[in-house]
C-alpha positions as CSV (number, residue, x, y, z in Angstrom):
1,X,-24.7,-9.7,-48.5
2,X,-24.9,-5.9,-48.5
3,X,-21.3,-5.3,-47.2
4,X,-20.1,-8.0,-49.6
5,X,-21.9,-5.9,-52.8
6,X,-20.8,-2.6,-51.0
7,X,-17.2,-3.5,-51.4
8,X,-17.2,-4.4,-54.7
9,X,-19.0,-1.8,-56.0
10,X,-17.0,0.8,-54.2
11,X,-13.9,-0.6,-55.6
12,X,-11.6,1.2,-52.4
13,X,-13.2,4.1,-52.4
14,X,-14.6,4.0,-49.1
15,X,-14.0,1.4,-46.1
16,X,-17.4,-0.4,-45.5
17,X,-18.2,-1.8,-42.1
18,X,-21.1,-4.5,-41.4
19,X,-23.1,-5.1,-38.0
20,X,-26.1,-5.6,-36.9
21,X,-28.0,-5.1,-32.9
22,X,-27.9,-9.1,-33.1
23,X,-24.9,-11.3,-34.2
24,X,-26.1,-14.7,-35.1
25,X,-23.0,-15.6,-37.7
26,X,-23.3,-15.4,-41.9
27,X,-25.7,-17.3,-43.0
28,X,-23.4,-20.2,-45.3
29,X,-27.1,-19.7,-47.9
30,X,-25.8,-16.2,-48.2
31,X,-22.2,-17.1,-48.7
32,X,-23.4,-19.3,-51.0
33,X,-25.7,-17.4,-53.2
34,X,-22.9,-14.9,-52.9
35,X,-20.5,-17.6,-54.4
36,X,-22.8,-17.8,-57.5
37,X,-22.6,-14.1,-58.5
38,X,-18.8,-14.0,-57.8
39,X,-18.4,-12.3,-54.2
40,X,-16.8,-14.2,-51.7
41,X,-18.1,-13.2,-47.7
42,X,-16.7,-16.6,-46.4
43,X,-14.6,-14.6,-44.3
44,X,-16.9,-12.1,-43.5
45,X,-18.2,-11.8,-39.2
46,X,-21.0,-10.9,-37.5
47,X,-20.3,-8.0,-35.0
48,X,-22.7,-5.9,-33.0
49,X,-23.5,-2.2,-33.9
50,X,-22.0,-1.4,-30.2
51,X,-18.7,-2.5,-31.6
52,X,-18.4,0.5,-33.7
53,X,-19.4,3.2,-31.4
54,X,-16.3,5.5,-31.5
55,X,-16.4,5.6,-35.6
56,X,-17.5,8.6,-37.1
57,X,-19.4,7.5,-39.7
58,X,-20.6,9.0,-43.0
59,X,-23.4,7.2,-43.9
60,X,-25.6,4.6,-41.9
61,X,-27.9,2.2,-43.9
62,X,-30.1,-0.3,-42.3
63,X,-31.5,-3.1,-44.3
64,X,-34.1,-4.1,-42.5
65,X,-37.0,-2.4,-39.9
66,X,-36.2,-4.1,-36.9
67,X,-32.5,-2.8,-37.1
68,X,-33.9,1.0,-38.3
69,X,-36.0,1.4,-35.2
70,X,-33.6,-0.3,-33.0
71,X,-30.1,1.0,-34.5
72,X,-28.1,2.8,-31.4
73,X,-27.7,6.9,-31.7
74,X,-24.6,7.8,-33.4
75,X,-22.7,11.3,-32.2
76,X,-21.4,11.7,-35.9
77,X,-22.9,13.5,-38.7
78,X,-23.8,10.5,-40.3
79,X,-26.3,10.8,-42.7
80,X,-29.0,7.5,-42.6
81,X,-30.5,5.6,-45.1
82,X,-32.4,3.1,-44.6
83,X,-34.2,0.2,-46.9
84,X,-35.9,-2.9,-45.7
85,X,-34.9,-6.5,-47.2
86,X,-36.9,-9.8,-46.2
87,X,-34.6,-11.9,-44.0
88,X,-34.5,-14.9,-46.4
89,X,-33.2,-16.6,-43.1
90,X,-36.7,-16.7,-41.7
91,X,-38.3,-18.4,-45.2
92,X,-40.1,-21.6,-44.5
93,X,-40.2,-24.5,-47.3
94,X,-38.0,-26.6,-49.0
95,X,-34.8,-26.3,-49.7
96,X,-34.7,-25.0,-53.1
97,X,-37.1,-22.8,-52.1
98,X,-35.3,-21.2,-49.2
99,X,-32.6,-21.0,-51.7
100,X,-34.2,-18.9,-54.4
101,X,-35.5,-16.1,-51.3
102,X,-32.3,-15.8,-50.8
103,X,-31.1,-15.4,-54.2
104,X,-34.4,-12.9,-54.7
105,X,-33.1,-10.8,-51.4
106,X,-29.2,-11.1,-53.2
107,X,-31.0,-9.6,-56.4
108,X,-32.6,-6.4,-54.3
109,X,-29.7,-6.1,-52.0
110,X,-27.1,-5.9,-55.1
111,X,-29.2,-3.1,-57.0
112,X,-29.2,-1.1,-53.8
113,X,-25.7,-1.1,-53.1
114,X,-24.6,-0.5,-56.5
115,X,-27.2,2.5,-56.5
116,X,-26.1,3.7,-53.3
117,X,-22.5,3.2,-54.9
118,X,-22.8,5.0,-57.6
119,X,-25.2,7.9,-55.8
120,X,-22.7,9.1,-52.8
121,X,-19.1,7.7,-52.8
122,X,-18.7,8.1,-57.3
């Protein structure tokens, strides 16, 4: 969700990779919760962090505490960010219910990234 949001609020001004130290697939809740506000990551992959070694990156961010404590070293000057989201993938309870933590994590993740946006790339 964060690298759909990311792209659109960047608007080209900066190339916007997505991985994580597991790869498990996109979530079709997120695509679809996505689909409601208007972004499409239907085509979006799941890659692993180690994938993107030899990229010198500008910024890092990490979305969740597992990933910030376990997130590979970097040579670059990168600089890190880091803010933890609930992984609506692990709610328990009905449908709907599952649903709407996924919608609330969409909510947090979308201010972020258009804060971050706005805050280093312009």
């Amino acid at each position: 969700m964060a690298e759909g949001y990311l792209h659109h609020f960047a608007k080209g001004k900066a190339t916007i990779y997505s991985a994580g130290i597991e790869t498990h697939g996109v979530n079709p809740k997120a695509i679809q919760v996505m689909k409601e506000d208007g972004i499409d990551i239907s085509s979006h992959t799941s890659n692993n962090v180690n994938e993107y070694s030899h990229i010198d990156f500008d910024y890092i961010i990490t979305v969740c505490d597992n990933a910030n404590e376990n997130c590979p070293f970097f040579p670059s000057k990168a600089k890190r960010f880091h803010q933890n989201f609930t992984d609506p993938a692990k709610t328990k309870g009905s449908e709907e219910e599952i649903l709407n933590s996924f919608r609330k994590v969409r909510g947090e993740i979308k201010t972020y990234s258009e804060k971050f946006i706005k805050q280093h790339i312009g």
